[in-house]
SERO-4910 file (N, C-alpha, C, O; in steps of 0.05 Angstrom, whole numbers):
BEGIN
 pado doro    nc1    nc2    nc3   cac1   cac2   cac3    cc1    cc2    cc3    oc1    oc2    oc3
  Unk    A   -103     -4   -443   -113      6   -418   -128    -17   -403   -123    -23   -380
  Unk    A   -145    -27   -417   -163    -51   -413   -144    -76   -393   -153    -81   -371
  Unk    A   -121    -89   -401    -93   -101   -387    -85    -87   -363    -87    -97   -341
  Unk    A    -74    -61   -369    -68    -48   -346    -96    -53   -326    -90    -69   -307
  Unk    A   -124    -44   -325   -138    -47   -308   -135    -76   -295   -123    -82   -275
  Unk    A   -149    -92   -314   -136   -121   -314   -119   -136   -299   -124   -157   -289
  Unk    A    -96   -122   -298    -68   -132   -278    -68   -125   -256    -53   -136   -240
  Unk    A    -93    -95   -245    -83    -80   -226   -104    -97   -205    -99    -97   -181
  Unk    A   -130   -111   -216   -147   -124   -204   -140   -154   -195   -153   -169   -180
  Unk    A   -112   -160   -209   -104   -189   -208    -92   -188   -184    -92   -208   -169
  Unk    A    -76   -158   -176    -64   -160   -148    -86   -165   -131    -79   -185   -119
  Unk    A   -106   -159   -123   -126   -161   -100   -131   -195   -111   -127   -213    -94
  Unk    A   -136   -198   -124   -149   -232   -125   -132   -250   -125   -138   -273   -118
  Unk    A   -100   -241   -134    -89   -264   -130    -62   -252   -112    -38   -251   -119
  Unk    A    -74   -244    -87    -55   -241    -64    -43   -267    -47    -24   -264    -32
  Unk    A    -58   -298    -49    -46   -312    -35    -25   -322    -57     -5   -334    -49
  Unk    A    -29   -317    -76     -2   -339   -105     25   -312    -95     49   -317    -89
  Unk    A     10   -279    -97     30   -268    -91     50   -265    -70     75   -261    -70
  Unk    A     29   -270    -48     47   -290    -17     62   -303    -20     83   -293    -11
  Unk    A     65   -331    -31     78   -358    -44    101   -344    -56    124   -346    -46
  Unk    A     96   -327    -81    121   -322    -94    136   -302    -80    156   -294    -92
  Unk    A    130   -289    -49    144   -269    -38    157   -280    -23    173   -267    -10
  Unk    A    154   -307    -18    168   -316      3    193   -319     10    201   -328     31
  Unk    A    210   -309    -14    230   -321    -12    249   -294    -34    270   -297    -47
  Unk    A    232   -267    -33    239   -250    -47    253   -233    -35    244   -230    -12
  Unk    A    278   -214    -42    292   -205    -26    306   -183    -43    311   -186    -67
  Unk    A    312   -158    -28    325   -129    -46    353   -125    -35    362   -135    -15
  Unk    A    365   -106    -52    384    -91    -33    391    -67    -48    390    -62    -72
  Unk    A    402    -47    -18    400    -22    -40    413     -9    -27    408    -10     -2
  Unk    A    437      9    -39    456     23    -19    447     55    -16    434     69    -32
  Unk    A    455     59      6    449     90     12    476    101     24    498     90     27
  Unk    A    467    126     32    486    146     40    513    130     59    513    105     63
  Unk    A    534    149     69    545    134     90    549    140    116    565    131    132
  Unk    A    526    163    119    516    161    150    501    137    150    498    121    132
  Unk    A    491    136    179    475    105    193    464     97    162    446    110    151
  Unk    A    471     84    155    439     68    136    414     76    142    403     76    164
  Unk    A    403     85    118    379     90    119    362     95     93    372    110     77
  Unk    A    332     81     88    331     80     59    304     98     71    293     97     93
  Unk    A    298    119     40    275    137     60    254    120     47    258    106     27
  Unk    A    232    122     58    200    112     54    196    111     18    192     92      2
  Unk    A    200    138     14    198    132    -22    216    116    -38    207    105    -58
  Unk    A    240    114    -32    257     98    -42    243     73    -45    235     64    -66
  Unk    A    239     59    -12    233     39     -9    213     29    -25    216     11    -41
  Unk    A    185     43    -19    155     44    -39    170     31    -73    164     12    -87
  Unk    A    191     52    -75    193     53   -104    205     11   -108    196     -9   -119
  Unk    A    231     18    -91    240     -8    -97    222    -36    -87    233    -56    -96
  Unk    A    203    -42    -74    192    -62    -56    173    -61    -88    168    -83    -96
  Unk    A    163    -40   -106    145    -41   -125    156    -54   -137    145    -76   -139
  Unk    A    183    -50   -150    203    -56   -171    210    -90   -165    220   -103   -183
  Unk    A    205   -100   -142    217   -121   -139    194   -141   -145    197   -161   -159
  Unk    A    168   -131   -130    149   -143   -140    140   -144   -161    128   -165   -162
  Unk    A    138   -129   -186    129   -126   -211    149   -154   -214    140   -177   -216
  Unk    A    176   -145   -215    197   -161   -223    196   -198   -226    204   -214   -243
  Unk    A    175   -202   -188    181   -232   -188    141   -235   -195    136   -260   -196
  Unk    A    128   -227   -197    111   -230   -208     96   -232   -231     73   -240   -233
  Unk    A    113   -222   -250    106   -209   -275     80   -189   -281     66   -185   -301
  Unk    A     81   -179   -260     49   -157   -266     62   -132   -263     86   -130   -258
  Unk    A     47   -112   -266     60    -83   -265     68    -71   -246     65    -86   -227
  Unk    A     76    -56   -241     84    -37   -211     70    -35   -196     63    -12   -191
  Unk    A     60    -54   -183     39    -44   -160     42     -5   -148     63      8   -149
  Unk    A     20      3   -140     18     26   -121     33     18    -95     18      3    -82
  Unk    A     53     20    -86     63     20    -55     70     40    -41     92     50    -45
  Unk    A     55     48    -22     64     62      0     76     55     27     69     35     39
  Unk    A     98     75     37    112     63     63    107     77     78    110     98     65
  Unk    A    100     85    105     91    104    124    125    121    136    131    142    147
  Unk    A    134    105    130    166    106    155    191     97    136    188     80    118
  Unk    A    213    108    140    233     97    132    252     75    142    254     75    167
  Unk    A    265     58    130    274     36    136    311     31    141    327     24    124
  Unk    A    315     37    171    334     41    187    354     14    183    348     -3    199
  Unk    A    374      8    166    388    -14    167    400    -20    190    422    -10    197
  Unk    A    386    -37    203    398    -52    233    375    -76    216    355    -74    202
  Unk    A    400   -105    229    380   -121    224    366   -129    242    369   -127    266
  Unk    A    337   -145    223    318   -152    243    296   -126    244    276   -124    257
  Unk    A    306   -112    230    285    -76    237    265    -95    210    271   -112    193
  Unk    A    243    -84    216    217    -79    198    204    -61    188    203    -40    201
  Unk    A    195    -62    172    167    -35    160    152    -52    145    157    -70    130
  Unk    A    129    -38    154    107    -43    138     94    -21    129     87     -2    142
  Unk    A     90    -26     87     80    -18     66     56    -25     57     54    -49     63
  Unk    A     37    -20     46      9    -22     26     18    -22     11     39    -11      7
  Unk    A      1    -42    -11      6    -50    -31    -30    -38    -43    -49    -50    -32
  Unk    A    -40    -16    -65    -66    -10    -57    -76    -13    -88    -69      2   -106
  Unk    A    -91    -31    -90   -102    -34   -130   -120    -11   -129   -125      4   -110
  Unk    A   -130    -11   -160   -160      7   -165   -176      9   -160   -189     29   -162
  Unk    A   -186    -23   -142   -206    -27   -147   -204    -21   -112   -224    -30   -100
  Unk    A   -186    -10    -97   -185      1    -68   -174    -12    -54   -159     -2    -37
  Unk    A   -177    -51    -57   -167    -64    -38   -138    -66    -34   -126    -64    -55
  Unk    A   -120    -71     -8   -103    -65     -3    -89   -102      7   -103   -122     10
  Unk    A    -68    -99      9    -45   -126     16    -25   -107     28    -14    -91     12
  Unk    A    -19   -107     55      2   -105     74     29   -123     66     33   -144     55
  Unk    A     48   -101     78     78   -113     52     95   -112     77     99    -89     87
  Unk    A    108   -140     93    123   -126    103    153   -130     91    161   -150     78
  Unk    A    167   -105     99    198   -104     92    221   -119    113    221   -105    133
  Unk    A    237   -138    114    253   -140    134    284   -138    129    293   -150    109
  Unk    A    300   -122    145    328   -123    136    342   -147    148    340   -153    172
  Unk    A    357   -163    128    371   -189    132    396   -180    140    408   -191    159
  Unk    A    406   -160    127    435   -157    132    438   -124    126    421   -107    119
  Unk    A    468   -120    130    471    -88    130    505    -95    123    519   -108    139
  Unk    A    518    -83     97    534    -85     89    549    -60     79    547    -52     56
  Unk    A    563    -47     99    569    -16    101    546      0     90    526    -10    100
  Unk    A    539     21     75    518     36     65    501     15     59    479     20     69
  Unk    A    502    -13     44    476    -30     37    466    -42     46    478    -63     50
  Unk    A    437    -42     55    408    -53     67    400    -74     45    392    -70     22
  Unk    A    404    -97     58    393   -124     44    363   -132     60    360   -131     84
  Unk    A    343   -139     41    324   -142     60    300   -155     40    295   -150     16
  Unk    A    287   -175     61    273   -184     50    240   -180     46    231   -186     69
  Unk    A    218   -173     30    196   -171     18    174   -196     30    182   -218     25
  Unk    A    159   -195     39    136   -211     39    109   -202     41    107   -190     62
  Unk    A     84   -204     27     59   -203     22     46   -214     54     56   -229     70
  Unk    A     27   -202     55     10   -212     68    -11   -240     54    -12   -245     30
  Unk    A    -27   -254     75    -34   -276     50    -67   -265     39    -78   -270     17
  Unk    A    -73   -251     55   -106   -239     56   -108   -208     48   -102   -190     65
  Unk    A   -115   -202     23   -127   -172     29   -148   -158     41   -169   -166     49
  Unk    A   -140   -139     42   -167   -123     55   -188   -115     31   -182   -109      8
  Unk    A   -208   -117     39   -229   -107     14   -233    -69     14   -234    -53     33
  Unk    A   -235    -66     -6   -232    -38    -20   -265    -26      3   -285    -39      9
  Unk    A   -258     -1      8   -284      4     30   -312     20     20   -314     41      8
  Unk    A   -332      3     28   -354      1      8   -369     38      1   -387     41    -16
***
């Protein structure tokens, strides 16, 4: 348990290394074959999965307000929210759109917000 707390505090402190390694991080994920469209939880789920993935820390908490419409060039922006409250803004961008699959790329913000007192 002690690790888990541990890792979840490492996201708020080490949001600019996590910036660096997002830079260049990228998903893709097929959906239905009406318009493309990945819903908000999907996304949360996978934008977590990718980051655990290139960071080696655990599943961050991510939430997405909106779902993410494959046209490229579309955006959303997700929270990324530790224990300890403070938050890192995630944005999502779609690179490409390949019949049903939304390619898109992940990036951190470089600054978090501090957890509110």
């Amino acid at each position: 348990m002690t690790r888990a707390r541990s890792s979840v505090v490492t996201w708020s402190v080490s949001a600019l290394a996590v910036s660096a390694l997002l830079a260049g991080c990228s998903a893709s994920v097929s959906v239905g074959k009406s318009d493309p469209k990945l819903s908000k939880d999907k996304l949360a789920t996978t934008v977590s999965e990718k980051l655990a993935a290139t960071t080696g820390q655990p599943k961050p908490d991510i939430t997405c307000p909106e779902d993410l419409v494959g046209k490229v060039g579309n955006t959303a922006r997700c929270k990324l929210t530790a224990d300890d409250g403070s938050t890192l803004g995630v944005t999502v961008k779609v690179n490409s759109v390949e019949g049903s699959q939304i390619n898109f790329d992940i990036k951190a913000d470089e600054t978090p917000t501090p957890a509110p007192s």
